[in-house]
C-alpha positions as a Markdown table, in Angstrom:
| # | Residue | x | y | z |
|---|---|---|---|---|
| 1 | Unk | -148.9 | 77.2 | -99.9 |
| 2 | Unk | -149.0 | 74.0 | -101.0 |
| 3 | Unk | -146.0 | 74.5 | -104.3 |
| 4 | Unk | -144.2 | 76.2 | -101.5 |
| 5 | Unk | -144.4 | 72.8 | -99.4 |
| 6 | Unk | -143.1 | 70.6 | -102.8 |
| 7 | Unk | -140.9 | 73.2 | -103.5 |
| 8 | Unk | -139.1 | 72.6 | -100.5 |
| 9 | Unk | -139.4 | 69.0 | -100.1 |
| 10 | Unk | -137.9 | 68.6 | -103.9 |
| 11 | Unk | -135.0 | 70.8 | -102.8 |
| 12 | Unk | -134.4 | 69.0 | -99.5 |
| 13 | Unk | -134.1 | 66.2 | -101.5 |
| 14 | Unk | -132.1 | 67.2 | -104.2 |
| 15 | Unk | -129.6 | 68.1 | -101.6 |
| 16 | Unk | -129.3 | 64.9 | -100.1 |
| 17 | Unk | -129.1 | 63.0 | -103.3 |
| 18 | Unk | -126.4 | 65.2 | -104.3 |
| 19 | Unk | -124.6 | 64.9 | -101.4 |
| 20 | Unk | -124.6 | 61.4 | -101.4 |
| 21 | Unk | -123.6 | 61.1 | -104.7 |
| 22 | Unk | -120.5 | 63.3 | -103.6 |
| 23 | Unk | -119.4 | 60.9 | -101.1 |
| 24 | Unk | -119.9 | 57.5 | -103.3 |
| 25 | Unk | -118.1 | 59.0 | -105.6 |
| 26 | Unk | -115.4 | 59.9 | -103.6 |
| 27 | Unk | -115.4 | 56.5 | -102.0 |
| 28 | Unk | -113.8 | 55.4 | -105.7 |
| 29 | Unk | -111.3 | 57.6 | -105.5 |
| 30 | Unk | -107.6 | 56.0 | -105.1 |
| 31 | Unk | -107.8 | 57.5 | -101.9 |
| 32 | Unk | -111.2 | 56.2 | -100.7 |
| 33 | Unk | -110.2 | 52.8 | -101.9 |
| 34 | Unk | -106.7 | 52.7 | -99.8 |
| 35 | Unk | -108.8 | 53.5 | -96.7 |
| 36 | Unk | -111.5 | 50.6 | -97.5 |
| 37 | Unk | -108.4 | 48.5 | -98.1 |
| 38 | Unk | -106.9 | 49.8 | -94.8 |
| 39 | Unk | -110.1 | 48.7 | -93.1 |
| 40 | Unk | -110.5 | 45.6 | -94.7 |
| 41 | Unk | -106.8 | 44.7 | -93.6 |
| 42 | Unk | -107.8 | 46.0 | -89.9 |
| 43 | Unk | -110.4 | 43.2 | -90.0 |
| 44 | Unk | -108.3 | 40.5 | -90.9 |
| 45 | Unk | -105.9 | 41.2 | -88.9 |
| 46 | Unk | -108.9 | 41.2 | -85.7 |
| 47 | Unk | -110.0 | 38.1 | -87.3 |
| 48 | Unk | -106.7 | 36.2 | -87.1 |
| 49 | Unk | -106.1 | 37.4 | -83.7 |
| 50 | Unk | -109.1 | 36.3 | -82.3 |
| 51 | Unk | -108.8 | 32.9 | -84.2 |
| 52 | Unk | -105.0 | 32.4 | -82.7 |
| 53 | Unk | -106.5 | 33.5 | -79.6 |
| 54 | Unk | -109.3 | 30.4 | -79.6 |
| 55 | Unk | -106.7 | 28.2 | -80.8 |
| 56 | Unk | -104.6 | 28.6 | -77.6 |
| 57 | Unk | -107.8 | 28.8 | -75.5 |
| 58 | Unk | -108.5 | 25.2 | -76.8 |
| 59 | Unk | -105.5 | 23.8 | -76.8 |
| 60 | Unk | -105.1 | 24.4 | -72.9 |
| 61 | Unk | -108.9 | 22.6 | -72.5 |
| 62 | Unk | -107.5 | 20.0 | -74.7 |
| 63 | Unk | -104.4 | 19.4 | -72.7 |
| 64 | Unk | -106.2 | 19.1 | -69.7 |
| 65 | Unk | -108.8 | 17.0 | -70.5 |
| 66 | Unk | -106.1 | 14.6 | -71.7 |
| 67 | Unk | -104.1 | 15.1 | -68.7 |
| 68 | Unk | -101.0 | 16.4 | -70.3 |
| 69 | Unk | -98.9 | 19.3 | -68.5 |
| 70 | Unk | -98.0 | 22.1 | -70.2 |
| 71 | Unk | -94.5 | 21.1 | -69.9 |
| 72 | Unk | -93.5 | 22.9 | -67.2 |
| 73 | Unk | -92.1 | 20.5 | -64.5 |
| 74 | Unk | -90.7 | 18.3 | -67.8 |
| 75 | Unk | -86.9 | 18.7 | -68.6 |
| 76 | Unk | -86.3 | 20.2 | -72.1 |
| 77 | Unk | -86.9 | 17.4 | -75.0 |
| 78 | Unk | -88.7 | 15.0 | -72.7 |
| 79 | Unk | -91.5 | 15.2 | -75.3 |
| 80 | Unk | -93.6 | 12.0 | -76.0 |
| 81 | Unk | -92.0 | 9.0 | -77.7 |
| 82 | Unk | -93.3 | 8.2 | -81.3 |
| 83 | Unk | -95.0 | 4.7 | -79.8 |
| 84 | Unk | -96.0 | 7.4 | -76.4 |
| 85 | Unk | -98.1 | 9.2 | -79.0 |
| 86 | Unk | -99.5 | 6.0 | -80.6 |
| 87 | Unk | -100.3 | 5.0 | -77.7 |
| 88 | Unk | -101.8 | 8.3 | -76.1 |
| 89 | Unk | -104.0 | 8.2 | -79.6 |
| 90 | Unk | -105.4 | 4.5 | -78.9 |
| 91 | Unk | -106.4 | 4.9 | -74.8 |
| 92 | Unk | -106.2 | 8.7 | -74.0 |
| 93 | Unk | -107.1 | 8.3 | -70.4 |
| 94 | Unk | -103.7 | 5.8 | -70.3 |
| 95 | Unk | -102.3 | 9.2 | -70.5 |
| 96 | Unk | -100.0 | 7.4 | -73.2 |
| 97 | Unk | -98.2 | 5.1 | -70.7 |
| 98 | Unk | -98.2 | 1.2 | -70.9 |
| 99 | Unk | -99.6 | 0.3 | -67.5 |
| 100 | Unk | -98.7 | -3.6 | -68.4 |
């Protein structure tokens, strides 16, 4: 009974190793690289999106706590002045504006 019991557990085993032999071999196949490449793109791709998407999350928290609009009730090209900007950069709450 018992060679019976190792006889099976050496072929349950054997099967399995072979098996995944099979597949890691066939994941360096042209064809299982492309799809490892294809995934590998997908997650970049996610990446960057989720990155842009934090980017314009903080921007808007930044703009507010700065008290700048987005733009909305400005006329086109009513952007900040070069010495605006300086300005904004030296006293942010100032909003930018000489009050003097």
């Amino acid at each position: 009974m018992s060679r019976l019991f190792w006889i099976t557990v050496g072929a349950t085993v054997g099967v399995l190793v072979v098996r995944k032999a099979g597949r890691v071999a066939r994941s360096y196949t042209p064809a299982g690289l492309s799809e490892r490449a294809a995934g590998l793109g997908e997650s970049i791709r996610y990446f960057a999106d989720e990155v842009r998407a934090g980017m314009a999350e903080r921007e808007i928290e930044l703009r507010e706590a700065l008290g700048l609009d987005d733009g909305a009730d400005q006329p086109a090209g009513a952007d900040l002045t070069p010495a605006e900007a300086a300005e904004l950069l030296r006293r942010p709450a100032g909003r930018g504006r000489s009050t003097g």
